[in-house]
C-alpha positions in Angstrom: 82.1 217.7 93.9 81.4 221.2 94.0 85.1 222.3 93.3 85.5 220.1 90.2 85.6 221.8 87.0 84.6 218.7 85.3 81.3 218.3 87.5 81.1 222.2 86.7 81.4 221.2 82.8 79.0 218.0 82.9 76.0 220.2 85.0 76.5 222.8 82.2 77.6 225.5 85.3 80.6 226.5 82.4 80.3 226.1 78.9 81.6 223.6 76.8 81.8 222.4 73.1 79.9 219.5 73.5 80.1 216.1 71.6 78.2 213.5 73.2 76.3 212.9 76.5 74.3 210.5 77.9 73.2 209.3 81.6 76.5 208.0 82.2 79.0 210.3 80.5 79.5 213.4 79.1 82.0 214.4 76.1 83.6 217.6 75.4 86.4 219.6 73.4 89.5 220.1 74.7 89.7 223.9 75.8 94.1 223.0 74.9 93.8 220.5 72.3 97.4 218.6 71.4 96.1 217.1 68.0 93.0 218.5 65.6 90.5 216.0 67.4 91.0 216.4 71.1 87.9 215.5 73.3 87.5 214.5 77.0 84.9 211.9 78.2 84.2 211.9 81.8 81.8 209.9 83.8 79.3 212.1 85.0 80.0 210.5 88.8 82.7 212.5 90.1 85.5 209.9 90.4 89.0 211.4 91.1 91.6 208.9 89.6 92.0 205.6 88.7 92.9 204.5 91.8 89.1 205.6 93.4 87.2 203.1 90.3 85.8 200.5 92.7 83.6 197.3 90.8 80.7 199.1 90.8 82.6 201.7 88.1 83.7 199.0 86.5 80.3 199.6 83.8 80.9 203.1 83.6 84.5 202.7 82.2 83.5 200.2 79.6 80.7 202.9 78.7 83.3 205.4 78.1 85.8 203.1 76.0 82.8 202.7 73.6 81.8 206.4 73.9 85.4 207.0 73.1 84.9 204.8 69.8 81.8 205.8 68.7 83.2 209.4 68.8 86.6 208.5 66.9 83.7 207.0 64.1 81.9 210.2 63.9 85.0 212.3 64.3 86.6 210.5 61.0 89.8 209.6 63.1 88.9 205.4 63.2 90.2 204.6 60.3 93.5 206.0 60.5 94.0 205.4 63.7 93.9 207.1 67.6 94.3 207.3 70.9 92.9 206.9 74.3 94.5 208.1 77.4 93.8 207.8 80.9 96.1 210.1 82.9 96.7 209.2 86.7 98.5 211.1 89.3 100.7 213.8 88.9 103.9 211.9 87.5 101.0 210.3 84.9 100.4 213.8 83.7 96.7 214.1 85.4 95.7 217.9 85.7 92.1 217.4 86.7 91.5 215.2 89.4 88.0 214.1 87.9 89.1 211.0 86.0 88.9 211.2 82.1 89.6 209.7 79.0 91.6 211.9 76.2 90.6 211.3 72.8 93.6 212.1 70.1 93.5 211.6 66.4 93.7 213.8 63.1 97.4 213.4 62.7 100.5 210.9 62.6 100.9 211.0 66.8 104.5 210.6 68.1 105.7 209.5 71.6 103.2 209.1 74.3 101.3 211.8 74.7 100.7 212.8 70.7 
């Protein structure tokens, strides 16, 4: 989607601190992180929400909560603990409408959002 700044971030058309990337996903720091590891994985197929995964996604997503893990290893955050978040809509908190995983961890996290 040529409008997405996550397709924009994932073809490497705007920089980004990269963590991880591979032919499915793509991880990233957050440019407004809310806890001292904040990264975004994204499928690199532009998907909008939640509501747009159809079965076919369904591999892609599993790719991504293990992406999501591997990267709380390396990070140091597994053992203590973190979180995943999917955001979906605008009363969900989604901001970007390329769907996304939030990874949060470094700190005691508090409420729902960290």
């Amino acid at each position: 989607m040529s409008d997405c700044i996550f397709c924009k971030i994932a073809e490497k058309k705007i920089p980004a601190k990269i963590v991880y990337e591979d032919e499915l996903v793509f991880a990233f720091e957050d440019m407004n992180p809310q806890a001292p590891v904040h990264i975004l994985v994204i499928p690199k197929k532009h998907i909008a929400t939640l509501l747009e995964v159809s079965e076919e996604d369904f591999q892609i997503f599993g790719h991504m909560m293990k992406t999501s893990t591997r990267i709380a290893r390396e990070k140091g955050i597994a053992g203590k603990g973190f979180r995943v978040i999917t955001n979906c809509n605008p009363e969900g908190g989604q901001v970007v409408y390329h769907v996304h995983q939030h990874i949060l961890g470094g700190r005691q996290l508090r409420g729902t959002l960290g």
